[in-house]
C-alpha positions in Angstrom: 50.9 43.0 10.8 52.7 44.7 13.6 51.7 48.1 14.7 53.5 50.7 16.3 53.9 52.3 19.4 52.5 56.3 18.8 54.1 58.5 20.9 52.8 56.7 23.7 49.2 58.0 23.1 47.0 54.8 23.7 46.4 52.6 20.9 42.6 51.5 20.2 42.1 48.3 18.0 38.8 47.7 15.9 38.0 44.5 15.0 36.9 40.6 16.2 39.2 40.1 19.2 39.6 36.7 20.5 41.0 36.5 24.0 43.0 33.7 24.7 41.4 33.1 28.5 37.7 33.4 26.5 38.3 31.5 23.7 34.4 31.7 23.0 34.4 35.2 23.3 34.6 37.7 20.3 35.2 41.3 21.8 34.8 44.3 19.6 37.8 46.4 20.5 41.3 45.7 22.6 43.2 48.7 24.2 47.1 49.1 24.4 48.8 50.8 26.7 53.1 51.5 26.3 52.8 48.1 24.6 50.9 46.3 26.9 47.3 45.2 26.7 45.1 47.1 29.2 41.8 45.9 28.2 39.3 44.2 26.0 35.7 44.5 25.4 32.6 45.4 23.7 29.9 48.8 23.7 31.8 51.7 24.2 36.0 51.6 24.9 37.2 53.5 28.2 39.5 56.4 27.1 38.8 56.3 23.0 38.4 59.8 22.6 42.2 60.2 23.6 43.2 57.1 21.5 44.7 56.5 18.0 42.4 53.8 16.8 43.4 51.2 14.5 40.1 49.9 12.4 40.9 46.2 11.4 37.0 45.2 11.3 36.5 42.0 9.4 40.1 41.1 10.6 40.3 38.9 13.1 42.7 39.6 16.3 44.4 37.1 18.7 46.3 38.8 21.2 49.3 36.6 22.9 52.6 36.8 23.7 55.3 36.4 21.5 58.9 35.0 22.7 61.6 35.7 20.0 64.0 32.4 21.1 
């Protein structure tokens, strides 16, 4: 699924994030900035009120980078 970008508002992700340098961890929400991945975390996500949020809970989420060549 790719989302995308909204007017450059930030974008907030819901759902079981697994960060690639914690693979053990399972964060409960990622935030992206102009395309780019500002932060991820659980409780409460710095600067939702001001975000579009995406719900994909039950999904699961694996943010990387993606080379097209």
């Amino acid at each position: 699924m790719r989302i995308p970008a909204l007017n450059n508002r930030p974008l907030l992700i819901i759902g079981h994030i697994r960060p690639m340098d914690r693979p053990e961890h399972v964060a409960s929400w990622m935030l992206v900035e102009k395309g780019r991945i500002e932060a991820i975390g659980d409780g409460p996500a710095p600067g939702a009120d001001s975000a579009e949020t995406v719900d994909l809970s039950g999904c699961t989420i694996i943010p990387t980078l993606h080379d097209c060549h």
